[in-house]
C-alpha positions as CSV (number, residue, x, y, z in Angstrom):
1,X,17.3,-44.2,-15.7
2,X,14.5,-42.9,-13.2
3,X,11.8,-41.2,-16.2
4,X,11.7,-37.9,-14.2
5,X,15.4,-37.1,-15.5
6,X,14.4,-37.3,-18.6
7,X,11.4,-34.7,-18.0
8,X,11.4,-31.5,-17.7
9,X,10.0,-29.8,-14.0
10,X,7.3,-28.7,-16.0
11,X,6.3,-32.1,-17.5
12,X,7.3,-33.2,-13.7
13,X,4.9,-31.3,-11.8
14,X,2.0,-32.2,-14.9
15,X,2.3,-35.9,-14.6
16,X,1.8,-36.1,-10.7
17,X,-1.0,-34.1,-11.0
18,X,-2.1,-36.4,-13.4
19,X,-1.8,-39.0,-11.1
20,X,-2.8,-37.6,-8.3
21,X,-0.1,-38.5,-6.8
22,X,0.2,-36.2,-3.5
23,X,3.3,-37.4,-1.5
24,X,6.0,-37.0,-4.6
25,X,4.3,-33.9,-6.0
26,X,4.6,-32.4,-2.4
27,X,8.0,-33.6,-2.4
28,X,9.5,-32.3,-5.3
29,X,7.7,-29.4,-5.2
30,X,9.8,-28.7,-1.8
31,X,12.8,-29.5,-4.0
32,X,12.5,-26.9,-6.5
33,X,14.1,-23.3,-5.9
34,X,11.7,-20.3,-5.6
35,X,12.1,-19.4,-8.6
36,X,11.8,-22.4,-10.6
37,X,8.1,-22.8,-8.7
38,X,7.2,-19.5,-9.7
39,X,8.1,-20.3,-13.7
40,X,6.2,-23.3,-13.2
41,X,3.2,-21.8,-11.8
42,X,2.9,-19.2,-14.7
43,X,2.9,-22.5,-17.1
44,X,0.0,-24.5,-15.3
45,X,-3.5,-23.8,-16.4
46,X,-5.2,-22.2,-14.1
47,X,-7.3,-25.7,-13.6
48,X,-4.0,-27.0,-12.5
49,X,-2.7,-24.4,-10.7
50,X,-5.5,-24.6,-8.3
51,X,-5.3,-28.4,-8.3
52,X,-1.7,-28.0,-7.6
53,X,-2.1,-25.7,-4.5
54,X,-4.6,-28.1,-2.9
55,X,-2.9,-31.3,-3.1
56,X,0.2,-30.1,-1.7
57,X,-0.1,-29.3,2.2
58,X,-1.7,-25.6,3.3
59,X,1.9,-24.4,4.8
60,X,3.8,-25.0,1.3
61,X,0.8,-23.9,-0.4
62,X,1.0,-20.7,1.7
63,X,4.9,-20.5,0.5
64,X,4.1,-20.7,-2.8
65,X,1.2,-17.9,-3.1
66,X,3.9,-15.1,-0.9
67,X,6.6,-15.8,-3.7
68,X,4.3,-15.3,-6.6
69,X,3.6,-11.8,-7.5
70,X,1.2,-10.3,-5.8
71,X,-1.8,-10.0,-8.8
72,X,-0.9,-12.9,-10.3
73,X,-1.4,-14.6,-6.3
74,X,-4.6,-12.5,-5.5
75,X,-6.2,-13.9,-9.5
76,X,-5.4,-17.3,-8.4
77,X,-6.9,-17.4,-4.9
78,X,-10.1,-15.2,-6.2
79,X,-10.9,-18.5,-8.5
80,X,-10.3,-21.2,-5.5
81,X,-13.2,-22.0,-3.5
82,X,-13.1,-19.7,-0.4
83,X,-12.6,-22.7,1.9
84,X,-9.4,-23.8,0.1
85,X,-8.6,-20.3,0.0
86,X,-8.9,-19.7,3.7
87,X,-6.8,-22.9,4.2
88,X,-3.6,-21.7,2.2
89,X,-4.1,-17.9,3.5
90,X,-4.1,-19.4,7.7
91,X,-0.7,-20.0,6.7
92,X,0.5,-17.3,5.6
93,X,1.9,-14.1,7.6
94,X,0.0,-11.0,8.4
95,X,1.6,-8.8,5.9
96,X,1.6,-11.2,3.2
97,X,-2.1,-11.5,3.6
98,X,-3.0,-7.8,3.4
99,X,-0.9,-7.8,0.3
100,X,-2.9,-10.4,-1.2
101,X,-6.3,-8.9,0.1
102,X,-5.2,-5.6,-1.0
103,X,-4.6,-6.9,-4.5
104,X,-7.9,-8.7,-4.3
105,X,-11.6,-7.8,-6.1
106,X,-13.5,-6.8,-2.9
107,X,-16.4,-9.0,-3.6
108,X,-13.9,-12.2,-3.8
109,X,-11.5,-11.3,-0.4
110,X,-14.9,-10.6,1.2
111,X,-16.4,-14.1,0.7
112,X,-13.1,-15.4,1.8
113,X,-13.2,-13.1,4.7
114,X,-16.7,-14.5,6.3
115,X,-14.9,-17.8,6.5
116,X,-11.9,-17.1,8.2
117,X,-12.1,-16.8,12.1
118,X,-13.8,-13.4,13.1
119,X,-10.1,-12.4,14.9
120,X,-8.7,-13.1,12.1
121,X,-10.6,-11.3,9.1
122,X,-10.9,-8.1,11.8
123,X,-7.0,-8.2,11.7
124,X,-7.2,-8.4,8.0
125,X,-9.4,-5.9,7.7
126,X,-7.5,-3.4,9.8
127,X,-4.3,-3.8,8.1
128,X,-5.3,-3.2,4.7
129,X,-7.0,0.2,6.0
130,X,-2.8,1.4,6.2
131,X,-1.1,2.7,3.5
132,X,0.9,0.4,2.1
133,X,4.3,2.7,2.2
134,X,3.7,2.8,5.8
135,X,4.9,1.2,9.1
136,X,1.1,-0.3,9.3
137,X,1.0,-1.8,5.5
138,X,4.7,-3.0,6.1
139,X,4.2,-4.8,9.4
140,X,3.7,-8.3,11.3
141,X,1.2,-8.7,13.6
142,X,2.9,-12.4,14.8
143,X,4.9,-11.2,17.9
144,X,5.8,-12.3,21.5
145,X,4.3,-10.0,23.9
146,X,4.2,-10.4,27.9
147,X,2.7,-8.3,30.5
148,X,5.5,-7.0,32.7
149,X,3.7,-8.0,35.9
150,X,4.8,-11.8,34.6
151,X,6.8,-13.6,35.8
152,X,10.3,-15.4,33.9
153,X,9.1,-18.7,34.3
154,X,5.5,-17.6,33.1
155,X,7.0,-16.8,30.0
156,X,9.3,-19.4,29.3
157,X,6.1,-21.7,30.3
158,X,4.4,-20.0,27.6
159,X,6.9,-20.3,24.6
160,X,7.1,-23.9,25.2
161,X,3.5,-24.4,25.7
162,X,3.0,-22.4,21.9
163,X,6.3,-23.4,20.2
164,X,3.9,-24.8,17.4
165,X,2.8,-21.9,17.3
166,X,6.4,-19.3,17.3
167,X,8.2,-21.4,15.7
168,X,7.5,-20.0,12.3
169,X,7.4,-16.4,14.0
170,X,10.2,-14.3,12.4
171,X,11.0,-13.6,16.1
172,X,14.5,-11.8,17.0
173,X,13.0,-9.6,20.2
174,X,10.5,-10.3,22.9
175,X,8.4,-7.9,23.9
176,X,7.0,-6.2,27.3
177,X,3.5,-4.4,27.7
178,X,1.7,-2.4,30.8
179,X,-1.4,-3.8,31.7
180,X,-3.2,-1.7,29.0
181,X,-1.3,-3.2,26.5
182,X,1.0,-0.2,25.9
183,X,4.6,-0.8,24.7
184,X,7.1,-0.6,27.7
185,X,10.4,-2.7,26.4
186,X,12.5,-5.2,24.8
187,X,13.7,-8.5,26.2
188,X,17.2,-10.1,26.0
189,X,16.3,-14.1,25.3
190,X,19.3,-14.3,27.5
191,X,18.4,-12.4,30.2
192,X,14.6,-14.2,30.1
193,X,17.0,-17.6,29.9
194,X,19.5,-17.1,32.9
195,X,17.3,-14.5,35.1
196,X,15.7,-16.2,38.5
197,X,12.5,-17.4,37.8
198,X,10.5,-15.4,39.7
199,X,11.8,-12.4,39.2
200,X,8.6,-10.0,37.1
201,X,10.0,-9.0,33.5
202,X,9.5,-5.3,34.3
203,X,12.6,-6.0,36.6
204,X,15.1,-7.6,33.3
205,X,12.9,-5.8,30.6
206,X,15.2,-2.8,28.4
207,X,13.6,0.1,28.5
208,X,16.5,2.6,27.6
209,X,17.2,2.8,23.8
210,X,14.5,1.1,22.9
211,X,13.0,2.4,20.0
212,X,9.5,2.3,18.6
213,X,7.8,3.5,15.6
214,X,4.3,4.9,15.1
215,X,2.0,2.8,12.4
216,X,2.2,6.3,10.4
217,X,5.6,6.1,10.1
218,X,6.7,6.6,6.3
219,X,8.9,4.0,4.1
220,X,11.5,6.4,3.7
221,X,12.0,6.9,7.5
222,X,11.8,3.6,8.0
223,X,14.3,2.9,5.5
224,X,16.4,5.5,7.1
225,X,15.7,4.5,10.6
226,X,17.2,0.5,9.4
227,X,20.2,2.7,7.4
228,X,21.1,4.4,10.7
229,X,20.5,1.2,13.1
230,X,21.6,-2.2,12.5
231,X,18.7,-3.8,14.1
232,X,16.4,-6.7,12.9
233,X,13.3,-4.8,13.1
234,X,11.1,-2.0,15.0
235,X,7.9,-2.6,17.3
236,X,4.8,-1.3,15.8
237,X,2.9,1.4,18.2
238,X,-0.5,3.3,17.4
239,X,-1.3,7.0,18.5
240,X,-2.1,6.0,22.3
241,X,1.4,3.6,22.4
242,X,-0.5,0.0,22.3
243,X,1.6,-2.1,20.8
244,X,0.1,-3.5,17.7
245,X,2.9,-5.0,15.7
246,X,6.5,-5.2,14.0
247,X,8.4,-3.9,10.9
248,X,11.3,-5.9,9.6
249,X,14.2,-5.0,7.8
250,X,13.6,-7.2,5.1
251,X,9.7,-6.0,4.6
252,X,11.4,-2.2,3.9
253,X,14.4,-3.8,1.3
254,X,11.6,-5.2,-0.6
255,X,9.1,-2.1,-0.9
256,X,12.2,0.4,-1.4
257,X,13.3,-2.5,-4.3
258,X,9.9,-2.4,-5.8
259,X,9.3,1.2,-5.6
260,X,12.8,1.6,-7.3
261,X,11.8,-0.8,-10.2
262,X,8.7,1.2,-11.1
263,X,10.3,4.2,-11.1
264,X,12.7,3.2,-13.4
265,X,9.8,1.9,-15.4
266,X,8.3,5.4,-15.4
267,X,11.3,6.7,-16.5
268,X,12.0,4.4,-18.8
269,X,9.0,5.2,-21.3
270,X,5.8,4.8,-18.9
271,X,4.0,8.0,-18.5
272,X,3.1,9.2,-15.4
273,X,0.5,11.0,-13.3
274,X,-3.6,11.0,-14.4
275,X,-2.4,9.5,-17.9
276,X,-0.8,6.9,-16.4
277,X,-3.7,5.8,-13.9
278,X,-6.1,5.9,-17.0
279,X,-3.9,3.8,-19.1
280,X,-5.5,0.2,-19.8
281,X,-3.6,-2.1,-17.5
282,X,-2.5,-4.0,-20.8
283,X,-0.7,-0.9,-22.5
284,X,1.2,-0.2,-19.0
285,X,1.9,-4.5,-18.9
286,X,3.1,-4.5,-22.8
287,X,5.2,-1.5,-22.0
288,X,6.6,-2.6,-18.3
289,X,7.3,-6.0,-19.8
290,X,9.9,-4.1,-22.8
291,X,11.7,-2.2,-20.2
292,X,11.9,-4.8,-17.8
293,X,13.2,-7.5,-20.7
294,X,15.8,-4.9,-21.6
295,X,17.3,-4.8,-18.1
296,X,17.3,-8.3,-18.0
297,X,20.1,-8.7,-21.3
298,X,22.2,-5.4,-19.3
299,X,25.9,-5.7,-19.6
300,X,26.1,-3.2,-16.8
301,X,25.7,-5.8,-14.0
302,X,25.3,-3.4,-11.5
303,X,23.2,-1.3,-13.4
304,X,20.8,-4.8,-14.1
305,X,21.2,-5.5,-10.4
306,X,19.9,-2.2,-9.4
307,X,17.0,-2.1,-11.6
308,X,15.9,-5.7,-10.9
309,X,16.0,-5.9,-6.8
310,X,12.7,-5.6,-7.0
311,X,12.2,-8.4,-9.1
312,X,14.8,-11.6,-8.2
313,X,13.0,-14.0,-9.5
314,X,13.0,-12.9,-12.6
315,X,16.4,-12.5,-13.6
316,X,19.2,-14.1,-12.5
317,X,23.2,-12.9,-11.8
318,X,24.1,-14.7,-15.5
319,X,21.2,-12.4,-16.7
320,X,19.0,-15.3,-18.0
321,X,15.2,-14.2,-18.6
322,X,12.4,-16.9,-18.3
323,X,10.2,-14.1,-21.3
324,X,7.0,-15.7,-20.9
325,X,6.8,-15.7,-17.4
326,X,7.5,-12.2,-16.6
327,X,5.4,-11.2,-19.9
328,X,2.2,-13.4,-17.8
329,X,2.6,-11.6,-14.7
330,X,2.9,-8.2,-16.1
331,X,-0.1,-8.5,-18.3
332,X,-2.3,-9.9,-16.0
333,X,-1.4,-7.3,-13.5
334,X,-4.2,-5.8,-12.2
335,X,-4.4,-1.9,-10.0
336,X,-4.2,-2.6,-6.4
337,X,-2.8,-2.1,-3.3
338,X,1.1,-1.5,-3.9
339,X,0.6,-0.8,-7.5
340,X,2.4,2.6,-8.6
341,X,-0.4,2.9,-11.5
342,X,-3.6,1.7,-9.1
């Protein structure tokens, strides 16, 4: 019998770093659910956990750090070197990054910061000055935008020229700008796919119904705006119309989900108001981590479901409760951006 079925992931994931052994831990570290990498993570050292996320490539890296909590994420990268750090964060998407940044000690993301590209660190910059529980904190800046003066074939020229590049784009609409970058309209992949190639794409390019929403917009219109339409996602405009990014459904599910689960918290036996933003983070932690264990052991499956949206990788359907890792992340949770106690 192959040793490694006789170990536990755990003792799995500790041996090839012991070895240095690159290619299987990459490997099986692709293998493992979500979840079981997150556990995992929370049982490494943090000596480890850095080795970890630098022998494994910068993409899965960059999978592993959005899936982790977000203090837990932003305490790990403050402690890597900032060029490993800039390596992980490159591959990770817009609003994951201002996530992390916002979470981050300012002295720490700003040494990181001077060694990303300037375009890049600007962009960070700008998108952690939005509030979080807005359009401009919830959005992606990786779109598909074309000048409506271009032509079809331009386009199509360009998406294979940069497919690298889009794939990993969480692309469902192309866009149209003016020549000032303002936000004109929407384009139909099939329409761009069996239009004459000459034709300009302000000739094919939707401008009727087309809806987009201003980086001020709040999460509870958003949330009502995906409620009432059954569309993938929204372009991002500013005050003068540029268009500047996009909000997904999913990116509103998960910050109504979290917002739910600390209110319930609150309600649950967490004060709230001044008190509770002067609280030491550990008496908040202690006390988020009782509540949070009881929902975990619900009957009421509904009930645990609705509590714990926020939180799926924490408890599962069956209603099992890895303790210690969800009593690490809540008491190293730390006031930031996103935090209801910050």
């Amino acid at each position: 019998m192959d040793q490694k079925e006789t170990l536990q992931p755990f003792e799995i994931v500790n041996k090839l770093l012991q070895e240095d052994n690159t290619t299987d831990l990459n490997n099986y570290i692709e293998s493992l659910p979500t979840s079981e990498v997150i556990y995992l993570m929370s049982k490494l050292t943090r000596k480890e956990q850095h080795k970890m996320l630098m022998m494994i490539n910068p993409s899965e890296a960059a999978d592993v750090i959005e899936e982790l909590p977000e203090a837990q994420a932003a305490d790990i990268m403050e402690e890597m070197d900032a060029e490993s750090a800039v390596a992980i964060i490159n591959e990770m998407t817009s609003d994951d990054r201002a996530d992390l940044f916002g979470e981050m000690l300012e002295k720490e993301a700003e040494a990181i910061l001077t060694e990303m590209s300037p375009e890049e660190a600007a962009e960070v910059r700008k998108m952690i000055e939005y509030d979080p529980e807005t359009a401009g904190g919830l959005m992606l800046t990786e779109f598909i935008a074309y000048n409506e003066s271009s032509t079809v074939k331009e386009a199509i020229e360009d998406m294979r020229a940069n497919s690298e590049k889009y794939k990993n784009y969480q692309i469902r609409y192309i866009y149209v700008v003016s020549d000032n970058k303002q936000f004109v309209g929407v384009l139909q992949m099939q329409d761009l796919l069996l239009s004459n190639p000459n034709k300009q794409l302000s000739d094919i390019v939707i401008k009727e119904e087309v809806m987009a929403v201003n980086v001020d917009t709040s999460l509870e219109k958003l949330d009502d705006l995906f409620d009432t339409y059954n569309y993938y996602g929204f372009p991002v405009v500013d005050d003068q119309d540029y268009l500047i990014g996009v909000v997904v459904r999913n990116s509103i599910l998960e910050a109504m989900n979290e917002r739910t689960a600390f209110e319930h918290l609150e309600t649950q036996g967490i004060v709230g108001g001044d008190e509770l933003r002067t609280m030491r983070v550990s008496q908040v932690a202690e006390t988020s981590f009782m509540v949070i264990s009881k929902y975990c052991t619900q009957s009421d499956s509904s009930q645990r479901n609705s509590i714990l949206s926020g939180y799926p990788e924490y408890c599962n359907s069956t209603g099992s409760f890895p303790a210690d890792n969800i009593r690490h992340e809540w008491m190293h949770r730390k006031p930031g951006r996103g935090c209801q106690y910050a």
